[in-house]
C-alpha positions as CSV (number, residue, x, y, z in Angstrom):
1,X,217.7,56.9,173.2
2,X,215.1,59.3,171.4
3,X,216.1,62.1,172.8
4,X,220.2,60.8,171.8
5,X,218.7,60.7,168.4
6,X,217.2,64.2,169.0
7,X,219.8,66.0,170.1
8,X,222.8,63.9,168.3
9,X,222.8,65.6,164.8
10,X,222.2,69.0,166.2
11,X,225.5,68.5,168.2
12,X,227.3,67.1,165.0
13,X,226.3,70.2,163.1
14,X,227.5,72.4,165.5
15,X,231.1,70.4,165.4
16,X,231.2,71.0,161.4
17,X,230.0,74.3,161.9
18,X,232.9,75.3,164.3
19,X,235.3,73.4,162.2
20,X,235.1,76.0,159.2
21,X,233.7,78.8,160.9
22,X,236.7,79.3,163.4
23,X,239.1,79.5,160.7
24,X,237.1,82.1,159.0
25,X,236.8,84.1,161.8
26,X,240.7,84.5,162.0
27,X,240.7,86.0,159.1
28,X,237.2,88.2,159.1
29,X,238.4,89.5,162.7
30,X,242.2,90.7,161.6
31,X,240.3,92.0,158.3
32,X,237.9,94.1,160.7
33,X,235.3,92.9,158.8
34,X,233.3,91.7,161.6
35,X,229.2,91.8,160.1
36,X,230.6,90.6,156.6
37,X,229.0,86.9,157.4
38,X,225.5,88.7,158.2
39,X,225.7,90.7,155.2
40,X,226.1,87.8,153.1
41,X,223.7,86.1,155.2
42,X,221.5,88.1,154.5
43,X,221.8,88.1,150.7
44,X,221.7,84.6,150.8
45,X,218.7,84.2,152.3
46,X,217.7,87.5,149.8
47,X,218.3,84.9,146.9
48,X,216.4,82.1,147.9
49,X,213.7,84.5,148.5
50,X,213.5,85.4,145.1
51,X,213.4,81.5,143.5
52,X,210.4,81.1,145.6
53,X,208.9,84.0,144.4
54,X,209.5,82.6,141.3
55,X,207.7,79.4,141.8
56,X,211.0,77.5,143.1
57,X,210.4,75.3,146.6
58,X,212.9,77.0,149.0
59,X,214.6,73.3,150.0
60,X,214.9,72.8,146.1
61,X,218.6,72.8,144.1
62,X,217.0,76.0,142.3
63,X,216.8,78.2,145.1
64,X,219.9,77.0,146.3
65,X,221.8,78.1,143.0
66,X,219.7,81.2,143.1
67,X,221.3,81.3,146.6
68,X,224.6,81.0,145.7
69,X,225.3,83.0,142.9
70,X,223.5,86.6,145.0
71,X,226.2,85.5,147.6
72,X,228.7,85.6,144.5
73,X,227.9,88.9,144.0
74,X,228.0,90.1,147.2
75,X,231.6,88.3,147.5
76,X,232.4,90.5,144.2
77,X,231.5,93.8,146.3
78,X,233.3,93.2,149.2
79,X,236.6,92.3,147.2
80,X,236.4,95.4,145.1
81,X,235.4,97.2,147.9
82,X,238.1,96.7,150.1
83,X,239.9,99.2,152.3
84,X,243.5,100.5,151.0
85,X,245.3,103.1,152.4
86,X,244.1,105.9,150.2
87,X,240.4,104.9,150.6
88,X,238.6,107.3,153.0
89,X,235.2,105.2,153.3
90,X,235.7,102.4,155.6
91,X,234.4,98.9,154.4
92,X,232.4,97.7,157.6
93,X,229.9,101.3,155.9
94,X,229.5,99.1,152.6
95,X,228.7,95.9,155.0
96,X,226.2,97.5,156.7
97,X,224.6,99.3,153.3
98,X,224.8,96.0,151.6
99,X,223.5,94.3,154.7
100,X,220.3,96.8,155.1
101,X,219.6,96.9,151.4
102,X,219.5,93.0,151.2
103,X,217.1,92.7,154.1
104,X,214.8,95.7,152.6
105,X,214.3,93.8,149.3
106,X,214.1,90.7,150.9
107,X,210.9,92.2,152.9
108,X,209.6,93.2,149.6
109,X,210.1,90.4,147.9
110,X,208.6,88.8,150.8
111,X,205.3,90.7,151.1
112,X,204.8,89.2,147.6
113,X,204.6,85.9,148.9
114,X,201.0,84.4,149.5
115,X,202.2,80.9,150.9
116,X,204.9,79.5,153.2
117,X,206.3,82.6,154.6
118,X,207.2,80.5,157.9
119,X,209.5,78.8,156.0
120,X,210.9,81.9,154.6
121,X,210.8,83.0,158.4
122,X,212.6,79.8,159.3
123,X,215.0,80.1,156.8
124,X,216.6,83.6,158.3
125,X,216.4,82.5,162.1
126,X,217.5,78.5,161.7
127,X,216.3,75.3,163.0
128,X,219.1,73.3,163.9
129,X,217.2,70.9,165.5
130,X,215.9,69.7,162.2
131,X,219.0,68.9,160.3
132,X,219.1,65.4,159.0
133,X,222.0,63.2,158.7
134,X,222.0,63.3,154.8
135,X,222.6,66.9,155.2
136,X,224.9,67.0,157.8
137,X,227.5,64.6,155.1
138,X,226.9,66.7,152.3
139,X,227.4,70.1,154.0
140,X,230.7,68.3,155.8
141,X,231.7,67.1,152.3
142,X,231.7,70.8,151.2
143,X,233.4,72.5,154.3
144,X,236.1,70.0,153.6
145,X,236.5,71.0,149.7
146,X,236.3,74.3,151.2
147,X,238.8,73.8,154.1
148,X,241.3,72.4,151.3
149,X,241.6,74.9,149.2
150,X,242.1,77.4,152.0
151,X,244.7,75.1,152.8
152,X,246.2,75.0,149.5
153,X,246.4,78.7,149.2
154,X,246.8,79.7,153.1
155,X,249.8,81.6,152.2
156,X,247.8,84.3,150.6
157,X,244.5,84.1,152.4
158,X,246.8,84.4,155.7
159,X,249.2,87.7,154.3
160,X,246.1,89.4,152.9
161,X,244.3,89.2,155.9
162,X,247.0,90.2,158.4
163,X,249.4,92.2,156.5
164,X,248.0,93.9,153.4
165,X,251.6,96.1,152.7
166,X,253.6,93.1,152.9
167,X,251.1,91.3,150.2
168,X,251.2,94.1,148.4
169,X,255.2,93.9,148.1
170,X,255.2,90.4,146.9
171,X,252.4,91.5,143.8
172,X,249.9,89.7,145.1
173,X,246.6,90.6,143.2
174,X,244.5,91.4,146.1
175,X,241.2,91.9,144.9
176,X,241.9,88.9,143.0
177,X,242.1,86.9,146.2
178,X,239.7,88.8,148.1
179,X,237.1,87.5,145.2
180,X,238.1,84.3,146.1
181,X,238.3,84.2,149.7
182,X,234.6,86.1,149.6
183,X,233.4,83.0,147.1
184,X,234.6,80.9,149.3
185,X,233.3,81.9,151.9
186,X,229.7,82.4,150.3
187,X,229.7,78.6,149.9
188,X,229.8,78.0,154.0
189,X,227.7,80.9,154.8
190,X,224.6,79.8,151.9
191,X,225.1,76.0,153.6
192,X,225.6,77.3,157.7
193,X,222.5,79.4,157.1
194,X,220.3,77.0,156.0
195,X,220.8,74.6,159.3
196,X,221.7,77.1,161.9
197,X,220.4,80.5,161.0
198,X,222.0,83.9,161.3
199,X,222.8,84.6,165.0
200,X,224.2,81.2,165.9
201,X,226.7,81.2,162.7
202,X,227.8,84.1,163.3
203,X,228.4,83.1,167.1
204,X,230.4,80.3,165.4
205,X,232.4,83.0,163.4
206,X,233.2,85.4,165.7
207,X,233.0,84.3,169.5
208,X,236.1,81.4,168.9
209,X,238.3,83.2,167.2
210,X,238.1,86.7,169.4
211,X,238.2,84.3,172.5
212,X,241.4,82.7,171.4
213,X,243.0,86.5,170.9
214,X,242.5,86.7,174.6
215,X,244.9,84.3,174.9
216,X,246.9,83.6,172.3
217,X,248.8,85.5,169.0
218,X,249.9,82.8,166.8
219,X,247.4,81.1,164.5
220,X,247.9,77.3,165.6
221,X,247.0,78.2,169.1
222,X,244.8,80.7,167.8
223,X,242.7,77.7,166.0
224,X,243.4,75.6,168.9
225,X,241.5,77.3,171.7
226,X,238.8,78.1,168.9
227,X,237.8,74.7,167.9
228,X,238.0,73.2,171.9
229,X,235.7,76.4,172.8
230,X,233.2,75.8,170.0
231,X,233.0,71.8,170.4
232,X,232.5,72.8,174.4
233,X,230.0,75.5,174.1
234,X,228.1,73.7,171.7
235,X,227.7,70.5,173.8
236,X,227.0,72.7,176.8
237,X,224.1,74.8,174.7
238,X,222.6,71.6,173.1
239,X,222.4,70.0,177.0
240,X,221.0,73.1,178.3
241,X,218.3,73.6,175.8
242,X,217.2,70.0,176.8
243,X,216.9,71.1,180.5
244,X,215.6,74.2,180.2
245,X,213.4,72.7,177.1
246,X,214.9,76.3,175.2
247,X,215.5,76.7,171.3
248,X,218.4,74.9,170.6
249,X,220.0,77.7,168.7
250,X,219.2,80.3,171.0
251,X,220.8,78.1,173.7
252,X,223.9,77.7,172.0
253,X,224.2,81.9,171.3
254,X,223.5,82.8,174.6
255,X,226.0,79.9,176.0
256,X,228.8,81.5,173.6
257,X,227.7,85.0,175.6
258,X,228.2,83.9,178.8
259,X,231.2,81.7,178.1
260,X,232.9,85.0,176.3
261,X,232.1,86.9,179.0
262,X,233.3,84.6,181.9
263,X,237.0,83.9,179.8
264,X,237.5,87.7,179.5
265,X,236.7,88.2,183.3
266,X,239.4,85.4,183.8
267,X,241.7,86.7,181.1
268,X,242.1,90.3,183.2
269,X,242.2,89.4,186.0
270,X,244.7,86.0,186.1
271,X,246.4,86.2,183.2
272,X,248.4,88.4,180.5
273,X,248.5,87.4,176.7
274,X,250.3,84.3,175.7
275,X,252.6,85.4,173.0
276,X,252.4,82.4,171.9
């Protein structure tokens, strides 16, 4: 039963996280946008560096705000930075500078810090074994408010993300949207962060969703395959982290490696692509 209670809420959070996270990663893969969830990562974690520099606890509302509102900013770069058909500098370049100058500071802001830098270290890698229950509810609550209005205005999100010209034809403001798809998705990424730490939630992000383009096209089956692979993986990382007495996280990467690997061996050489 202790080790049920142990390894129970890690499993949970990897459910929620899947939830969310496969959705997203529709739309970050057809945007080729594929590092934008480290590069806001990374200022996220940038931001809660700072409040503790400034006397803030890094578990406290403050350096959560804090946070937030760097990943706001970030989300306000991306949208205005976005690729159009004139543009000549591709946006995964302002990813990867935004990413690199977020982690530079972050080490600077950082080498300021006389106390507690293993919880700053823990804050960028994860500890998904440590989630509580209290957090897992609140962080559920907000993927759900978060899921909603995705849902309310998937007609945009979806004809931004897979076919700008066409968006552009109806008038949509793009940058507009962009803004708030970004926002939005600074609100999961600050949250995901905090529990599972960098490489695994971006695992969540990416692995589903270019898994379920090996086998399918349209979005239902699309989210389909993605949320039975994450719920799968997951169980099959948390159990083998127990066995092999691994990092939990780590685990659950390597077991989304593998399992990517094994479905594209099976993909070429069984099957050809659902047009589903």
């Amino acid at each position: 039963m202790s080790i049920l209670q142990l390894l129970l809420p890690a499993f949970v959070a990897s459910l929620i996280l899947t939830g969310i996270h496969a959705y997203l990663g529709v739309h970050v893969v057809e945007r080729g946008v594929i590092f934008v969830d480290l590069s806001l990562a990374q200022i996220a974690a940038l931001g809660s560096t700072v409040a503790y520099l400034l006397g803030n606890d890094l578990h406290s509302t403050t350096a959560y705000l804090y946070s937030l509102g760097f990943t706001f900013l970030g989300a306000a770069i991306f949208a205005f930075s976005r690729v159009h058909r004139k543009t000549r500098i591709p946006q995964e370049a302002v990813i990867g500078i935004v990413y690199a100058v977020s982690a530079a500071v972050a080490i600077l802001v950082m080498s300021k810090a006389t106390q507690e830098t293993e919880h700053l270290k823990e804050m960028l890698v994860g500890n998904i074994l440590s989630v509580t229950w209290p957090e897992l509810a609140k962080t559920a609550v907000l993927y759900a408010l978060v899921g909603v209005f995705h849902y309310i205005f998937r007609e945009r999100f979806l004809i931004i993300s897979m076919d700008e010209q066409e968006a552009e034809r109806r008038g949509l403001n793009i940058r507009f949207w962009d803004f708030l798809f970004y926002m939005s998705f600074g609100f999961v990424v600050t949250s995901s962060v905090a529990i599972a730490g960098v490489l695994l939630v971006f695992c969540f992000l990416i692995v589903p969703s270019v898994t379920a383009m090996l086998f399918a096209s349209r979005l239902g089956a699309r989210l389909a395959i993605g949320w039975t692979m994450g719920a799968l993986v997951s169980a099959g990382g948390v159990a083998l982290s127990f066995l092999l007495d691994l990092p939990t996280g780590a685990a659950i990467v390597a077991t989304f490696g593998l399992t990517l690997l094994i479905l594209a061996g099976v993909r070429k050489a069984f099957f050809k692509k659902i047009e589903a």
